[in-house]
N, C-alpha and C positions, 0 to 999 in steps of 0.2 A: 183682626185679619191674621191670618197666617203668613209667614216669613221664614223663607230657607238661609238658611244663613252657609257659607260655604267656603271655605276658609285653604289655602293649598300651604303646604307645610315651606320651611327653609328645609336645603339639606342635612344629613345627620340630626336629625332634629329629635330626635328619641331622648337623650339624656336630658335637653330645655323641657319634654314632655312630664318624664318622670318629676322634674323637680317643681313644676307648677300642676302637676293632675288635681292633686287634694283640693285647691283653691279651684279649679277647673271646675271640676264635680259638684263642688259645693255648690257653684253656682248655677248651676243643671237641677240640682236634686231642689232649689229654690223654687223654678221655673213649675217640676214635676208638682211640687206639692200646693202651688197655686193652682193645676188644673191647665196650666198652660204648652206644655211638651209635648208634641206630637212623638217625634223619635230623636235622639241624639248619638252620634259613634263617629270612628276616627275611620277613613280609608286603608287600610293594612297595603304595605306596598309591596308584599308578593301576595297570592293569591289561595291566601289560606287564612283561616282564624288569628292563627298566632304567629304573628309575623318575625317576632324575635327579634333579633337586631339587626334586619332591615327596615324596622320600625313602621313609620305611617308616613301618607303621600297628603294628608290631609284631615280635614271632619265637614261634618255636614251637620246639623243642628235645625229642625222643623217646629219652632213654639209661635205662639200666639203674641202678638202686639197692638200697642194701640194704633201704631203708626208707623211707616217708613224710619221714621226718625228716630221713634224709641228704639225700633230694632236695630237699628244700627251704633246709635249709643249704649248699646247691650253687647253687640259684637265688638265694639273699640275700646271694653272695660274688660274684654275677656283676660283674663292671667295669662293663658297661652300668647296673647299679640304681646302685652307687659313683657314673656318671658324671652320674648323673638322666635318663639316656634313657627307663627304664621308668616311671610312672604307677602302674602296677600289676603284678603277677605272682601266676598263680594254678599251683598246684602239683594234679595228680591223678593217682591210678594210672593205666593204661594198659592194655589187654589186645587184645594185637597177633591179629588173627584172618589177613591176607591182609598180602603175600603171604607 
C-alpha cells in the first residue's frame, strides 16, 4: 500500500538540511530503485523553485509499504528527524486515484 509521509520542517532549518541531504537521498534513491517511490521533494517556503535561504517549510515523500508500521519506522530512521530538521512527521495511507 501506499503512504504519504509528511514531515513540517523546525525553523531555520536549511543548514540541518544541507548537512544531512546526502544520507537523506540516499535513502530515497533506495526506495526509487526498489520500484517503491511514487514522488519525493521538500515544501520551498516562498513560492518559487529556489527558495534560497528562506529554505523549506517541509517534505512530503509518497512510497510503497508493507504496512503502517513499516512506513513509519522508515519515516523515524529518516536522517533529517536524526538531524532535528523535522518538528513533526505525520505518517498516512495513501490511495493513489490519478494519474
Amino acid at each position: 500500500m501506499l503512504y504519504a509521509i509528511i514531515s513540517e520542517d523546525v525553523a531555520d532549518s536549511l543548514a540541518r538540511r544541507k548537512g544531512a541531504r546526502a544520507a537523506h537521498l540516499a535513502r530515497l534513491e533506495a526506495l526509487k530503485s526498489q520500484g517503491r517511490l511514487v514522488l519525493a521533494g521538500p515544501h520551498p517556503h516562498a513560492d518559487t523553485e529556489d527558495p534560497g535561504s528562506a529554505g523549506f517549510s517541509g517534505s512530503l515523500v509518497v512510497a510503497e509499504f508493507a504496512s503502517l508500521e513499516e512506513a513509519q519506522a522508515w519515516a523515524d530512521a529518516d536522517p533529517y528527524r536524526e538531524a532535528g530538521v523535522y518538528a513533526g512527521v505525520k505518517v498516512k495511507p495513501f490511495k493513489r486515484v490519478l494519474p
